[in-house]
Biopython code that builds the backbone (N, CA, C, O; Angstrom):
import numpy as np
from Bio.PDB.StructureBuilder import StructureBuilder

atoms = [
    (1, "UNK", "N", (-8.317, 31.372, 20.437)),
    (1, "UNK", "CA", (-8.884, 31.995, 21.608)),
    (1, "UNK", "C", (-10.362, 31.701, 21.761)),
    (1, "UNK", "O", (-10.969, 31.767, 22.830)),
    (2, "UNK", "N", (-10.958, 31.322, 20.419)),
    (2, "UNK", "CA", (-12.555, 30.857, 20.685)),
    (2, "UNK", "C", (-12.626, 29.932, 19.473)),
    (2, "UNK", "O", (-11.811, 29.812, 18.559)),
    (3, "UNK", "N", (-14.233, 29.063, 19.752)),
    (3, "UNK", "CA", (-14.449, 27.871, 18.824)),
    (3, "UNK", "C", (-14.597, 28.981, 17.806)),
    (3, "UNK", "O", (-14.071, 28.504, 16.800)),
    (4, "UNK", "N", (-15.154, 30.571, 17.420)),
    (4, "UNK", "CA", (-15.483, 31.373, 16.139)),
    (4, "UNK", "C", (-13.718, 31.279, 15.593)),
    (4, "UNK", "O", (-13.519, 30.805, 14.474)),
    (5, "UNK", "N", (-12.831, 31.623, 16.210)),
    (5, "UNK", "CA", (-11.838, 32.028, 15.802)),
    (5, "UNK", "C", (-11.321, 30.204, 15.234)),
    (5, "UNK", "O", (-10.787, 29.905, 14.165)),
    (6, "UNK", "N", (-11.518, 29.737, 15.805)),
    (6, "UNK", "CA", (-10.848, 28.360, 15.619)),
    (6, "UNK", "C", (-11.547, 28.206, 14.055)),
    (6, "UNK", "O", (-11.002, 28.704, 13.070)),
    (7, "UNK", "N", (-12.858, 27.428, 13.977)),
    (7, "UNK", "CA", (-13.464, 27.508, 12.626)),
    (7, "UNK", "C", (-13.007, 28.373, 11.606)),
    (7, "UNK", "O", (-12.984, 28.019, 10.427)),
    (8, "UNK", "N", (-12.542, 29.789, 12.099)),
    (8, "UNK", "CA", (-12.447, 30.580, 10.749)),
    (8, "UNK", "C", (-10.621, 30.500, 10.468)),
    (8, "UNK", "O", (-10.190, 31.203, 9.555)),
    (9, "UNK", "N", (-9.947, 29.920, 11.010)),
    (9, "UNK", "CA", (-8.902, 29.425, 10.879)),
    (9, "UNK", "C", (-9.081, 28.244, 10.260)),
    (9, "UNK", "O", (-8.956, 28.373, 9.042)),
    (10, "UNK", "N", (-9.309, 27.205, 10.583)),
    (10, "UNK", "CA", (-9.521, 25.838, 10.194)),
    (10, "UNK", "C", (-10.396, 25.913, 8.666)),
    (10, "UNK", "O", (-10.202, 24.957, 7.915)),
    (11, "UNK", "N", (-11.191, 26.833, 8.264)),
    (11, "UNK", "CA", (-11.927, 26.923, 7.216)),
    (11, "UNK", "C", (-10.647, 27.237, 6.138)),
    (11, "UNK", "O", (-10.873, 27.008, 4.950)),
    (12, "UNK", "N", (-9.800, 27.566, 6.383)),
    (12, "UNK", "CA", (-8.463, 27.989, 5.430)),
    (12, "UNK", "C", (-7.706, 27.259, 4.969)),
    (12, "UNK", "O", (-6.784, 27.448, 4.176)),
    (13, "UNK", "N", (-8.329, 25.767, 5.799)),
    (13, "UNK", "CA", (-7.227, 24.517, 5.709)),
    (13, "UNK", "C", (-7.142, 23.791, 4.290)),
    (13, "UNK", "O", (-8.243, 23.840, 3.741)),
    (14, "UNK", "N", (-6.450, 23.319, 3.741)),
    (14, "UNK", "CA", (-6.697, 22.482, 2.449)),
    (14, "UNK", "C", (-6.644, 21.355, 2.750)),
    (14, "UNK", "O", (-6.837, 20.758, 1.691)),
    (15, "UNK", "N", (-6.467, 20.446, 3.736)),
    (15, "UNK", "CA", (-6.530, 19.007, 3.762)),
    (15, "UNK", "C", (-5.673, 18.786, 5.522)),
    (15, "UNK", "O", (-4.868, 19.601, 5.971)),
    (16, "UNK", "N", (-5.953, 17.979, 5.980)),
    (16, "UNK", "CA", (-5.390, 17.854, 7.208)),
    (16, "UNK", "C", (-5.164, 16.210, 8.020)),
    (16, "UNK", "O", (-5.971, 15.336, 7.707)),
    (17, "UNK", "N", (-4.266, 15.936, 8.848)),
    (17, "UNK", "CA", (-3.373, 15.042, 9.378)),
    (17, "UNK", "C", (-3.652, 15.369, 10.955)),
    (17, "UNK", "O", (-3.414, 16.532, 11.280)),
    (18, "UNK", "N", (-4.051, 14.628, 11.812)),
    (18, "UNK", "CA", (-4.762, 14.764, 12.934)),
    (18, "UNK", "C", (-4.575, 13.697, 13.625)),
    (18, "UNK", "O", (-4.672, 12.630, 13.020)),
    (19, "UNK", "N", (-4.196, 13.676, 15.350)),
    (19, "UNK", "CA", (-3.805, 13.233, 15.857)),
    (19, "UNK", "C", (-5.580, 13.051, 16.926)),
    (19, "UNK", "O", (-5.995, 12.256, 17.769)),
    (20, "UNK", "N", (-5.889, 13.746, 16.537)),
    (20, "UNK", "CA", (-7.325, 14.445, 17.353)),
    (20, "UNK", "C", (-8.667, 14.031, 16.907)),
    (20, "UNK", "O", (-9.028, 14.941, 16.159)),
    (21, "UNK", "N", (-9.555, 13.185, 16.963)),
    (21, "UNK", "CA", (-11.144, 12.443, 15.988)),
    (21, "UNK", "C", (-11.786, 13.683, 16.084)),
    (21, "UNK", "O", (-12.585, 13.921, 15.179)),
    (22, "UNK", "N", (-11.649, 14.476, 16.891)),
    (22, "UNK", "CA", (-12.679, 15.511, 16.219)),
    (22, "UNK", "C", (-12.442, 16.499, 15.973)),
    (22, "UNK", "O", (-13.299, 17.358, 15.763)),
    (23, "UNK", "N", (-10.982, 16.727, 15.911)),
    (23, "UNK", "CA", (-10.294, 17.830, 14.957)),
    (23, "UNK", "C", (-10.682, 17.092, 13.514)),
    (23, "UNK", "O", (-10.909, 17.959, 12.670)),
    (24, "UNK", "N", (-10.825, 15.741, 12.986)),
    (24, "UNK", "CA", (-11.131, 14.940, 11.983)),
    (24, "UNK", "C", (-12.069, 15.418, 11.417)),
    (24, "UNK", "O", (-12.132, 15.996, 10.332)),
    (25, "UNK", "N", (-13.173, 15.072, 12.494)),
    (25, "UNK", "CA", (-14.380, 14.939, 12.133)),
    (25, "UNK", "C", (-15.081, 16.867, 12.073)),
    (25, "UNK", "O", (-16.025, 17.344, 11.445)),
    (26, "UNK", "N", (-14.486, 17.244, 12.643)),
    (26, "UNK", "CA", (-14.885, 19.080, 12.481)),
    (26, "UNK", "C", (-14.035, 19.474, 11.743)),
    (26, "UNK", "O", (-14.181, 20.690, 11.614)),
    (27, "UNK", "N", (-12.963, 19.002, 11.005)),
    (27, "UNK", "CA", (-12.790, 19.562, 9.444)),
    (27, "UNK", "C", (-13.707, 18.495, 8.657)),
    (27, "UNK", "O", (-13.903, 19.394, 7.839)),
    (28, "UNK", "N", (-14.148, 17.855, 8.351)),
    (28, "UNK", "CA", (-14.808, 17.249, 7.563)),
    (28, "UNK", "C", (-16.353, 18.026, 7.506)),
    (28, "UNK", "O", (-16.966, 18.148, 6.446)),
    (29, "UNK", "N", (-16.650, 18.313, 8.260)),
    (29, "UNK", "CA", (-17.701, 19.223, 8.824)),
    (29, "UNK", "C", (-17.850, 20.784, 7.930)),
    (29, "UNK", "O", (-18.767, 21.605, 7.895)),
    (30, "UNK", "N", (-16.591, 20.741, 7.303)),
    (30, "UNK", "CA", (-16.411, 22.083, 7.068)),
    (30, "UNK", "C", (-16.317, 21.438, 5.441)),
    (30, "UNK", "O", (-16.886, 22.305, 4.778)),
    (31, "UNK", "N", (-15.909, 20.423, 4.561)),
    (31, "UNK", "CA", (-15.670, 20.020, 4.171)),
    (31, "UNK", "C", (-14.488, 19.777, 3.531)),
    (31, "UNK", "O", (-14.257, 19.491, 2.356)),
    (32, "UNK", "N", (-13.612, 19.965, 4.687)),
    (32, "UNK", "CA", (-12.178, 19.337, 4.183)),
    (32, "UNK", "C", (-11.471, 17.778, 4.864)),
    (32, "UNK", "O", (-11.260, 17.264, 5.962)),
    (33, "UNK", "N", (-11.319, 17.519, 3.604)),
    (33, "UNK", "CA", (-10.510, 16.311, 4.029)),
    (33, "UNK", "C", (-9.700, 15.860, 4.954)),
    (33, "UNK", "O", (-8.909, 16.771, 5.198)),
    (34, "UNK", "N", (-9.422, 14.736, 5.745)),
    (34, "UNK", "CA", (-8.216, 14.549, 6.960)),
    (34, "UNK", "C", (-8.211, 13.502, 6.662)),
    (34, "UNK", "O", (-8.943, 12.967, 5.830)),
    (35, "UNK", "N", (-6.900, 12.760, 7.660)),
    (35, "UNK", "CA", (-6.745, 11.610, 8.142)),
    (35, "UNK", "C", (-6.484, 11.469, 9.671)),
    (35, "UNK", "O", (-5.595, 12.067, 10.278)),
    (36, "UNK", "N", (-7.329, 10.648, 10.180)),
    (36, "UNK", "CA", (-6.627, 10.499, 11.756)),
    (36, "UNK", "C", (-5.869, 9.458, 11.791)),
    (36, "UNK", "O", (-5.741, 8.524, 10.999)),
    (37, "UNK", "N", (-5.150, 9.808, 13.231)),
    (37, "UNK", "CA", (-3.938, 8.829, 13.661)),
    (37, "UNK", "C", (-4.537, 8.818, 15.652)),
    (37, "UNK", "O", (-4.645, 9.796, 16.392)),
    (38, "UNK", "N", (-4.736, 7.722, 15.892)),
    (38, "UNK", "CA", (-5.068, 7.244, 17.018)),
    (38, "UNK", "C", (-4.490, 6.175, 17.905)),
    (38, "UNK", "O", (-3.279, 5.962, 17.847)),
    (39, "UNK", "N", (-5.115, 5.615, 18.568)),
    (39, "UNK", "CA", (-4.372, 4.211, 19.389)),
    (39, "UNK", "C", (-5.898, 3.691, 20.457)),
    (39, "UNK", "O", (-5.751, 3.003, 21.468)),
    (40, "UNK", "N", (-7.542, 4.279, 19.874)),
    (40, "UNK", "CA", (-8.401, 3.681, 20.253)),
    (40, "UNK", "C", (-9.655, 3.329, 19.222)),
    (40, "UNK", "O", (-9.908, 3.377, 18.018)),
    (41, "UNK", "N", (-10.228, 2.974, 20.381)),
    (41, "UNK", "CA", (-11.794, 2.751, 19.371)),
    (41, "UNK", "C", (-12.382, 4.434, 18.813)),
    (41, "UNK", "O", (-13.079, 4.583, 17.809)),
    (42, "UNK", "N", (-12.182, 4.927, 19.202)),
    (42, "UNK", "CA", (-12.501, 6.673, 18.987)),
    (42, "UNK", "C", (-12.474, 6.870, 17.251)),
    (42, "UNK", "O", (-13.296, 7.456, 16.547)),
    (43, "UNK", "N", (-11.161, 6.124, 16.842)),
    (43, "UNK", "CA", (-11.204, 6.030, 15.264)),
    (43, "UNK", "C", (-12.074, 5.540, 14.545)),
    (43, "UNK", "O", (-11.839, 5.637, 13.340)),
    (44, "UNK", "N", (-13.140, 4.969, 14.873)),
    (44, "UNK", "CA", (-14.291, 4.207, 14.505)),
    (44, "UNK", "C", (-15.330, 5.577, 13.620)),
    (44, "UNK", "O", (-15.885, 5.774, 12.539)),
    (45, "UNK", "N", (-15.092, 6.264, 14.961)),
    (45, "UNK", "CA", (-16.109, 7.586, 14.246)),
    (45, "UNK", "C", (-15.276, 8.256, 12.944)),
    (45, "UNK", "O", (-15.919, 8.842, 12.074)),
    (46, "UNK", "N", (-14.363, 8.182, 12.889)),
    (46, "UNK", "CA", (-13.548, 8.456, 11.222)),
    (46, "UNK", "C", (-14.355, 7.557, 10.532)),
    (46, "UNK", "O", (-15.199, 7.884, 9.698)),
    (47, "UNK", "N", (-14.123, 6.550, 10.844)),
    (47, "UNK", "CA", (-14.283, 5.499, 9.832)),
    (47, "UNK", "C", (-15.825, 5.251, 9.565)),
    (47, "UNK", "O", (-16.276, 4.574, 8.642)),
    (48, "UNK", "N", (-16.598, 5.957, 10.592)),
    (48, "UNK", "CA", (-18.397, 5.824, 10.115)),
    (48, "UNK", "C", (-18.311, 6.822, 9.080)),
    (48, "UNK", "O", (-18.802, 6.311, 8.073)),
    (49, "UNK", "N", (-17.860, 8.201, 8.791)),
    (49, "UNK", "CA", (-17.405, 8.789, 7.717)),
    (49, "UNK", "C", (-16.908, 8.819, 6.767)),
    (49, "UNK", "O", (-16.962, 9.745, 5.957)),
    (50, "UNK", "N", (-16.125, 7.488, 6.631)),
    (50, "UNK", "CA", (-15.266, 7.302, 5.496)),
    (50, "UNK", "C", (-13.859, 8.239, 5.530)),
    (50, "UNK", "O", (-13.729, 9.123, 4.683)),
    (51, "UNK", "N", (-13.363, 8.130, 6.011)),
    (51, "UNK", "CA", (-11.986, 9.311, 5.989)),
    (51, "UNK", "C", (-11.254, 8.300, 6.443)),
    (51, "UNK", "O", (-11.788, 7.509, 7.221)),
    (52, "UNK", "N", (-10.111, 8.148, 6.116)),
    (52, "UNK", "CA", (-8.747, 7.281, 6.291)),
    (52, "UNK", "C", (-8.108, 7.521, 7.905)),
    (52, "UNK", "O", (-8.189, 8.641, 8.411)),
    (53, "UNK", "N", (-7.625, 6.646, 8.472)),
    (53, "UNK", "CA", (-7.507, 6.619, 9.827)),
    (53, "UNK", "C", (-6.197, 5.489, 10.061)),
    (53, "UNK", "O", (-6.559, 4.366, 9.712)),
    (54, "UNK", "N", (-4.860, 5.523, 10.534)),
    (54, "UNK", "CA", (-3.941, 4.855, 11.159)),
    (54, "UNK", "C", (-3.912, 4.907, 12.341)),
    (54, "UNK", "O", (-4.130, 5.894, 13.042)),
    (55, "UNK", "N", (-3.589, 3.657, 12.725)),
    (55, "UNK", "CA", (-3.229, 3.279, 14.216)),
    (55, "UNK", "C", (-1.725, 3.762, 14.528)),
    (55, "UNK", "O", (-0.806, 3.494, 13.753)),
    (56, "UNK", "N", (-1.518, 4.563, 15.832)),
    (56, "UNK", "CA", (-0.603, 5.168, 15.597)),
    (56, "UNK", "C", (0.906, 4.436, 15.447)),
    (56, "UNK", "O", (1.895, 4.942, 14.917)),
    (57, "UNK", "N", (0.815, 3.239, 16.000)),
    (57, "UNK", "CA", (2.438, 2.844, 15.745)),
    (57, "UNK", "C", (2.578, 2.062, 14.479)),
    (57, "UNK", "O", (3.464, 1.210, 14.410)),
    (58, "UNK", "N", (1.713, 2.299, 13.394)),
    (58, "UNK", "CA", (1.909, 1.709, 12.266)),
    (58, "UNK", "C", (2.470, 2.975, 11.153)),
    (58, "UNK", "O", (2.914, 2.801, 10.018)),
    (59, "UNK", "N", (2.254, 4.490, 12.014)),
    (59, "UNK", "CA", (2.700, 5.359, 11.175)),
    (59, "UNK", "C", (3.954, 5.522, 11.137)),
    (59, "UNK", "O", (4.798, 5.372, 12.020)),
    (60, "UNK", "N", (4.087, 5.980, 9.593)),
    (60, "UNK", "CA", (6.376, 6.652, 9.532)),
    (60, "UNK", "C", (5.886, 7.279, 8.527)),
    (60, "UNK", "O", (4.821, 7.230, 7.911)),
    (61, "UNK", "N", (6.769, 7.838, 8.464)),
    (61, "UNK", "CA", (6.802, 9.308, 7.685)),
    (61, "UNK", "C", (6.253, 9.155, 6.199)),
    (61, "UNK", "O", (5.754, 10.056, 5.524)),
    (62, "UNK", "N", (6.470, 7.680, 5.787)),
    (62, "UNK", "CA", (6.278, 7.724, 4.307)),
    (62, "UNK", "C", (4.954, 7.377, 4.200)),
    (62, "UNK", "O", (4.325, 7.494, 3.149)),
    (63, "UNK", "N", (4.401, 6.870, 5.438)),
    (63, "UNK", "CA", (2.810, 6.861, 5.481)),
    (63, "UNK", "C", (2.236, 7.782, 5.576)),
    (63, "UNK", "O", (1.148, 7.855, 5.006)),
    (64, "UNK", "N", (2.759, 8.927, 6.380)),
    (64, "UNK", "CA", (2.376, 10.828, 6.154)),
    (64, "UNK", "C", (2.199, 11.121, 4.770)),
    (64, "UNK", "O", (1.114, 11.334, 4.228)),
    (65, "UNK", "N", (3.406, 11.121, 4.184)),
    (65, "UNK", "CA", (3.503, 11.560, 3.171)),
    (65, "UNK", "C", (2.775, 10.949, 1.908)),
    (65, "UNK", "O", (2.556, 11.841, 1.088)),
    (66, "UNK", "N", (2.420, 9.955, 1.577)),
    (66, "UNK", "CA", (1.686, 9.323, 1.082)),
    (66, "UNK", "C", (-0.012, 9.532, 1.161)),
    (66, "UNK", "O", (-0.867, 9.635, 0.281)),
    (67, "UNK", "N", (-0.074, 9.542, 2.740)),
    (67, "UNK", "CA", (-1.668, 10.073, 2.967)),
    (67, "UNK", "C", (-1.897, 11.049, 2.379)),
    (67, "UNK", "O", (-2.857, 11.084, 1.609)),
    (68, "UNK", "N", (-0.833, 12.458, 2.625)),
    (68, "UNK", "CA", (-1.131, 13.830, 2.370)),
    (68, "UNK", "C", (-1.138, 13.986, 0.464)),
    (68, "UNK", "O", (-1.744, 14.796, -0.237)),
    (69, "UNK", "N", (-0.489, 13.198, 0.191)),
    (69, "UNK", "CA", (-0.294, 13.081, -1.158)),
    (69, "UNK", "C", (-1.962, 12.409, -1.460)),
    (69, "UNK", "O", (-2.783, 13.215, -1.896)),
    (70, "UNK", "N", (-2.172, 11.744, -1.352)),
    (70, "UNK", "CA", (-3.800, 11.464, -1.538)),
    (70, "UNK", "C", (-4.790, 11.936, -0.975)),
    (70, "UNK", "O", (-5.877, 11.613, -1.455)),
    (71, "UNK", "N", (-4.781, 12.858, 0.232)),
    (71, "UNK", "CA", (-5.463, 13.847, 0.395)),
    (71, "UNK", "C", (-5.596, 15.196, -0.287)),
    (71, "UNK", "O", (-6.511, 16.019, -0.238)),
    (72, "UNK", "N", (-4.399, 15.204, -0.960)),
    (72, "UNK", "CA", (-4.318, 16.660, -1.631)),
    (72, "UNK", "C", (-5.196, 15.942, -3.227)),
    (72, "UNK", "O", (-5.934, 16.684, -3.875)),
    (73, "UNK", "N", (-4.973, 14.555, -3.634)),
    (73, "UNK", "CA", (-5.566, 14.627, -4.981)),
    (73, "UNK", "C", (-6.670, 14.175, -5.297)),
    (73, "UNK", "O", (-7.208, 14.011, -6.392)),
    (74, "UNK", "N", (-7.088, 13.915, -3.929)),
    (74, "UNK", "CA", (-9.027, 13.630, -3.539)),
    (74, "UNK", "C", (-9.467, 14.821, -3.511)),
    (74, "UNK", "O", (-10.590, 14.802, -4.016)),
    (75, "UNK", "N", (-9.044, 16.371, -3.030)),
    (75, "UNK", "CA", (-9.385, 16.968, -2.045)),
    (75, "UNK", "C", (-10.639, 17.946, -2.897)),
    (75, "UNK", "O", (-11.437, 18.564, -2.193)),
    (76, "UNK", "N", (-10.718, 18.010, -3.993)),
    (76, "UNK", "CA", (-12.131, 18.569, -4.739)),
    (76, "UNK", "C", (-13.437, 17.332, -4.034)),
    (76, "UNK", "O", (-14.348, 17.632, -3.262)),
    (77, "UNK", "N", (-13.187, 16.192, -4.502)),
    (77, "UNK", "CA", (-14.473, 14.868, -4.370)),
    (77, "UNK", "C", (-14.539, 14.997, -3.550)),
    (77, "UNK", "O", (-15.596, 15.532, -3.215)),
    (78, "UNK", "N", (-13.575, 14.677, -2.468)),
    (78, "UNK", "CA", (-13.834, 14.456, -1.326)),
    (78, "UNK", "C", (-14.460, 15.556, -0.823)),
    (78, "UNK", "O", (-15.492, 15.358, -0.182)),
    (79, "UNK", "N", (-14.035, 16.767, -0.982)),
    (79, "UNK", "CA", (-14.521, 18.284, -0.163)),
    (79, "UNK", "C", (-16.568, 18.081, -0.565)),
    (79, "UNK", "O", (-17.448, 18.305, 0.267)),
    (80, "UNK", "N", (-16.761, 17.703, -1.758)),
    (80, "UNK", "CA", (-17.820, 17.631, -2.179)),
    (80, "UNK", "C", (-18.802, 16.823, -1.533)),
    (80, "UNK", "O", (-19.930, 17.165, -1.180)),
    (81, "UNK", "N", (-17.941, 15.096, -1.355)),
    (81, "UNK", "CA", (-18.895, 14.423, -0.792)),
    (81, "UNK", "C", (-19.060, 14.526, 0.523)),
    (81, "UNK", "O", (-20.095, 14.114, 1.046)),
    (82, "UNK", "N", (-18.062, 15.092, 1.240)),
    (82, "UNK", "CA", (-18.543, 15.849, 2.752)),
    (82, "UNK", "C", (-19.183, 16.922, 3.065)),
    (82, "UNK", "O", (-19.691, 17.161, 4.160)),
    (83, "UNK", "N", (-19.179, 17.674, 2.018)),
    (83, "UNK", "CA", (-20.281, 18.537, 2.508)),
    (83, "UNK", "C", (-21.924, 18.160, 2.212)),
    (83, "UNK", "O", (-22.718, 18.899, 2.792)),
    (84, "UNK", "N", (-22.499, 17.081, 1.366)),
    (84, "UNK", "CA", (-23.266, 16.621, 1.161)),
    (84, "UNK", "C", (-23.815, 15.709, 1.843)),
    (84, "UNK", "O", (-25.027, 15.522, 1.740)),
    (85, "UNK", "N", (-22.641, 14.576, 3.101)),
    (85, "UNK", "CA", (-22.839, 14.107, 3.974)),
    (85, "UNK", "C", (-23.488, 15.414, 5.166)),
    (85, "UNK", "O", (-24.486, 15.410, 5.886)),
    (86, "UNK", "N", (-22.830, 16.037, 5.034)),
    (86, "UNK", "CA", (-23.086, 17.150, 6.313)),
    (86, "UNK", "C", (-24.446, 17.658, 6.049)),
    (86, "UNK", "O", (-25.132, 17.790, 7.063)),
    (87, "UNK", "N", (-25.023, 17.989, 4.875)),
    (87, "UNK", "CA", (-26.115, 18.348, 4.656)),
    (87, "UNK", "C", (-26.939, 17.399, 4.824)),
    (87, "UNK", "O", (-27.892, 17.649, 5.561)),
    (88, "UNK", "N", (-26.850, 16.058, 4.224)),
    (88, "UNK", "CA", (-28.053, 15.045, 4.449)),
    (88, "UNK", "C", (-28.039, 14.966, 6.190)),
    (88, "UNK", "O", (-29.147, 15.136, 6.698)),
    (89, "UNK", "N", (-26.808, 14.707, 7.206)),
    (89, "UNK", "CA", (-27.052, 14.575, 7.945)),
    (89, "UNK", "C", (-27.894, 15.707, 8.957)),
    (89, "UNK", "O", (-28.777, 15.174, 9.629)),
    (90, "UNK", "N", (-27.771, 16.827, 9.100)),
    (90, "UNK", "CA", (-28.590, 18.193, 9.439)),
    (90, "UNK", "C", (-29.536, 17.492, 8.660)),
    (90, "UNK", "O", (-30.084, 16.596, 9.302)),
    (91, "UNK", "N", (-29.923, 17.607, 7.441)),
    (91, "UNK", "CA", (-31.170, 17.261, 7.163)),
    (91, "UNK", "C", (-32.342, 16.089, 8.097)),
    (91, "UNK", "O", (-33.521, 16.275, 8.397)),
    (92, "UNK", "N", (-31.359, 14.775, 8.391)),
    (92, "UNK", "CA", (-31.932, 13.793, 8.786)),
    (92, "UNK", "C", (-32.065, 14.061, 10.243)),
    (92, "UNK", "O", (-32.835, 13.258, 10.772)),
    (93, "UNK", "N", (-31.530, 14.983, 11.102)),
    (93, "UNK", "CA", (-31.580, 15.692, 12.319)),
    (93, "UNK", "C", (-32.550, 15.995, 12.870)),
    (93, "UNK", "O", (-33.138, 15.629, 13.887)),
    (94, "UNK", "N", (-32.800, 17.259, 11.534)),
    (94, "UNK", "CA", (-34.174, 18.000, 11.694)),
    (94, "UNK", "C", (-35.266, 17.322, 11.185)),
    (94, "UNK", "O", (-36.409, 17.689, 11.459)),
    (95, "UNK", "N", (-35.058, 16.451, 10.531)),
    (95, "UNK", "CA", (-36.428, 15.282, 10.341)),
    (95, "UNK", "C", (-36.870, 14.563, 11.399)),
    (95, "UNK", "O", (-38.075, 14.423, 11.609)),
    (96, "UNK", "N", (-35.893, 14.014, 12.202)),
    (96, "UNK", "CA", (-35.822, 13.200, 13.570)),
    (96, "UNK", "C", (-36.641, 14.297, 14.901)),
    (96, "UNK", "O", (-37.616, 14.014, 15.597)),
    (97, "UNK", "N", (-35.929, 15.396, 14.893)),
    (97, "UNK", "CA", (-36.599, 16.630, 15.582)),
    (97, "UNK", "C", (-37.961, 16.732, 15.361)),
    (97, "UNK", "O", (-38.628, 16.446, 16.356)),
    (98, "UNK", "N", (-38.486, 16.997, 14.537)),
    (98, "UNK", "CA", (-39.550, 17.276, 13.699)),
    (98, "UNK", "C", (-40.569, 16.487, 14.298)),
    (98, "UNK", "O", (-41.430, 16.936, 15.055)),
    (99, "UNK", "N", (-40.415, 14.883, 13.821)),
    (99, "UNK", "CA", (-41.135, 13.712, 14.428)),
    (99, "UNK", "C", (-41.539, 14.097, 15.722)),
    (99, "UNK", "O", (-42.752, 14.084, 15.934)),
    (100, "UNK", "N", (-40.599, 14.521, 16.853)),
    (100, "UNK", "CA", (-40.731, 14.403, 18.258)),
    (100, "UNK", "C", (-41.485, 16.041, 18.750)),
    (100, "UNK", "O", (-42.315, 16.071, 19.658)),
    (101, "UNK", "N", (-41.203, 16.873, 18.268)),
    (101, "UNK", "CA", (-41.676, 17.815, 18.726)),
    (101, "UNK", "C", (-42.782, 18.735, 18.037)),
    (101, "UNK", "O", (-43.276, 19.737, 18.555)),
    (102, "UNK", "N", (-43.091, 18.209, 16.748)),
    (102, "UNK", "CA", (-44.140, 18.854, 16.123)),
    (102, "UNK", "C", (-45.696, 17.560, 16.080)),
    (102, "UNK", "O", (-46.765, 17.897, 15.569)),
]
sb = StructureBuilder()
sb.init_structure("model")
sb.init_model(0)
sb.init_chain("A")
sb.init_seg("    ")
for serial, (resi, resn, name, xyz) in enumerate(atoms, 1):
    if name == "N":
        sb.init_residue(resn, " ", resi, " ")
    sb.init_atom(name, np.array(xyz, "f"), 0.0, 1.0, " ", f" {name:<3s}", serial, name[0])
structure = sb.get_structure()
């Protein structure tokens, strides 16, 4: 019913399979792991992140299952090195900010 309610749902997630780049990229945000599944350039922004990404008619089920299986046994590192991306990036934000308005 709202982006608060959405986040505090999505914060519960343990790893996720996404049809959506920024359902991707806003769990990664949170620091959980995904994979997207697409059919444009849009997947690119996964992939400036590092998070695993299929084109959609290359997926079948055993490629699901396989992803989720390596998402679940990344999902400590990985949770780690995304939230550290997320921090350097806010960091490098407000550095960029900084420059221009102070």
């Amino acid at each position: 019913r709202s982006v608060k309610e959405y986040f505090e749902l999505a914060a519960k997630g343990k790893v996720g399979i996404f049809n959506r780049m920024h359902a991707t990229v806003g769990f990664a945000g949170l620091g959980i792991s995904s994979m997207a599944i697409g059919a444009d350039t849009r997947m690119l922004m996964v992939d400036h992140i590092k998070l695993p990404y299929r084109y959609v008619k290359d997926v079948t089920s055993e490629v699901l299952v396989q992803a989720l299986d390596n998402l679940i046994a990344t999902k400590s590192s990985e949770s780690e090195r995304l939230l550290k991306l997320q921090s350097e990036t806010v960091e490098s934000y407000c550095k960029e900010l900084r420059s221009v308005l102070l």
